[in-house]
C-alpha positions as CSV (number, residue, x, y, z in Angstrom):
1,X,-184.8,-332.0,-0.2
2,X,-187.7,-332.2,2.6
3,X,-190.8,-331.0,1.8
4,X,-192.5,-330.3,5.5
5,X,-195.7,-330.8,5.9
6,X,-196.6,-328.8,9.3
7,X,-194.2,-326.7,11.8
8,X,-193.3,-329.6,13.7
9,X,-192.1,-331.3,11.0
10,X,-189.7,-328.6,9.9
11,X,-188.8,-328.6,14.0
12,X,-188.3,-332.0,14.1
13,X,-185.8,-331.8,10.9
14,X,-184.3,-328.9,11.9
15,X,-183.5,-330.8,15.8
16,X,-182.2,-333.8,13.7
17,X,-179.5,-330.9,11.8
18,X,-178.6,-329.5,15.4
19,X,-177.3,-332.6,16.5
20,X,-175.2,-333.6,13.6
21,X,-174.1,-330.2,13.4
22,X,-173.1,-330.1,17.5
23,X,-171.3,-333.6,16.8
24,X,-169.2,-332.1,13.6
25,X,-167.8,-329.4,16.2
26,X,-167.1,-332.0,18.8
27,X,-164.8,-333.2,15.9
28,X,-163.4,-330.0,15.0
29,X,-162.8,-329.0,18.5
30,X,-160.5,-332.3,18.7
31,X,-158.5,-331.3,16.0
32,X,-158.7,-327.9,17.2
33,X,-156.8,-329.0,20.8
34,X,-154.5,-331.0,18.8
35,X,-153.3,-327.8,16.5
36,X,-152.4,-326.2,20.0
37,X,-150.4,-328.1,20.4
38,X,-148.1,-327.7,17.5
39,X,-148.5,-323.4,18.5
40,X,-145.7,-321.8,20.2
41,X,-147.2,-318.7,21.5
42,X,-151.2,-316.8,21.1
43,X,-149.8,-315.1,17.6
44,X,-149.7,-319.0,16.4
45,X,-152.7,-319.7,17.7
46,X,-154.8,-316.0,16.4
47,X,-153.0,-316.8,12.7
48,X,-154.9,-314.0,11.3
49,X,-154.0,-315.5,7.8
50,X,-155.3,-319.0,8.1
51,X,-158.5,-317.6,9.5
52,X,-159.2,-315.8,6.6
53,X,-157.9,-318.6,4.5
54,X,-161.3,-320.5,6.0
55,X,-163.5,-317.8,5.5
56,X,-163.0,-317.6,2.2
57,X,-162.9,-321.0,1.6
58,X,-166.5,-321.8,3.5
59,X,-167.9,-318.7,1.4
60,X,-167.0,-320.1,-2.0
61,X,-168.3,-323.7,-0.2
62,X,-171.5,-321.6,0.5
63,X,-172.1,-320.4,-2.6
64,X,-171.3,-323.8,-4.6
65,X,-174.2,-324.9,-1.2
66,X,-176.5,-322.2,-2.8
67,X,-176.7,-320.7,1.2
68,X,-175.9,-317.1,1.3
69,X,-172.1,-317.0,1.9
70,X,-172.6,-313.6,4.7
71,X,-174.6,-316.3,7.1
72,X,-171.8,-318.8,6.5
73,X,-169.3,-316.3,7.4
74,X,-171.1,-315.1,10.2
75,X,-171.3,-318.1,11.8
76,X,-167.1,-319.4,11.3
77,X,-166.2,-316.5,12.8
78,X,-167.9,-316.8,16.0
79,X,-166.7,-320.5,16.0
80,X,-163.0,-319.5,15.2
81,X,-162.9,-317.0,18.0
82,X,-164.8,-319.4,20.2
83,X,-161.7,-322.5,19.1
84,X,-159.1,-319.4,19.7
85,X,-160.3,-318.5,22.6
86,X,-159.9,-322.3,23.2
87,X,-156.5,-322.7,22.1
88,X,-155.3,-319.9,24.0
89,X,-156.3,-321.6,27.3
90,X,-154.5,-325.0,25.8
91,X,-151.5,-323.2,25.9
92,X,-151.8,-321.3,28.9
93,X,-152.2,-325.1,30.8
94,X,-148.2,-325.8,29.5
């Protein structure tokens, strides 16, 4: 763990997180467009079952992370319905 020392410093770490954390969903989406393509149809692609399947498994990953699982929810399902929302267009371009 970091200790900061001033603002900046927490910034500066904080900037360095962003990026790695933009380049992990650059990955994700890749493997997202991929999955549309094994989909048939939008009920495929919104499988309310494997969504919550995630969320449950980032919250316990959250926990064992000592972060509060809610935030960690929170933000997978904005991402989810952002790669759904992604998906959907996938197959609409068959």
């Amino acid at each position: 763990m970091v200790i900061c020392s001033s603002l900046d410093e927490v910034r500066e770490n904080i900037d360095k997180i962003d990026k790695q954390i933009v380049q992990l969903i650059a990955q994700r989406s890749l493997f997202v467009k991929q999955a549309a393509g094994f989909k048939k149809d939008t009920e495929d692609v919104k499988a309310p079952k494997r969504v919550e399947a995630v969320i449950e498994k980032v919250k316990k990953l959250a926990e064992e992370a000592d972060v509060e699982p809610g935030i960690v929810e929170a933000i997978y399902r904005t991402m989810i319905g952002a790669f759904i929302n992604m998906e959907k267009k996938e197959l609409e371009k068959r």
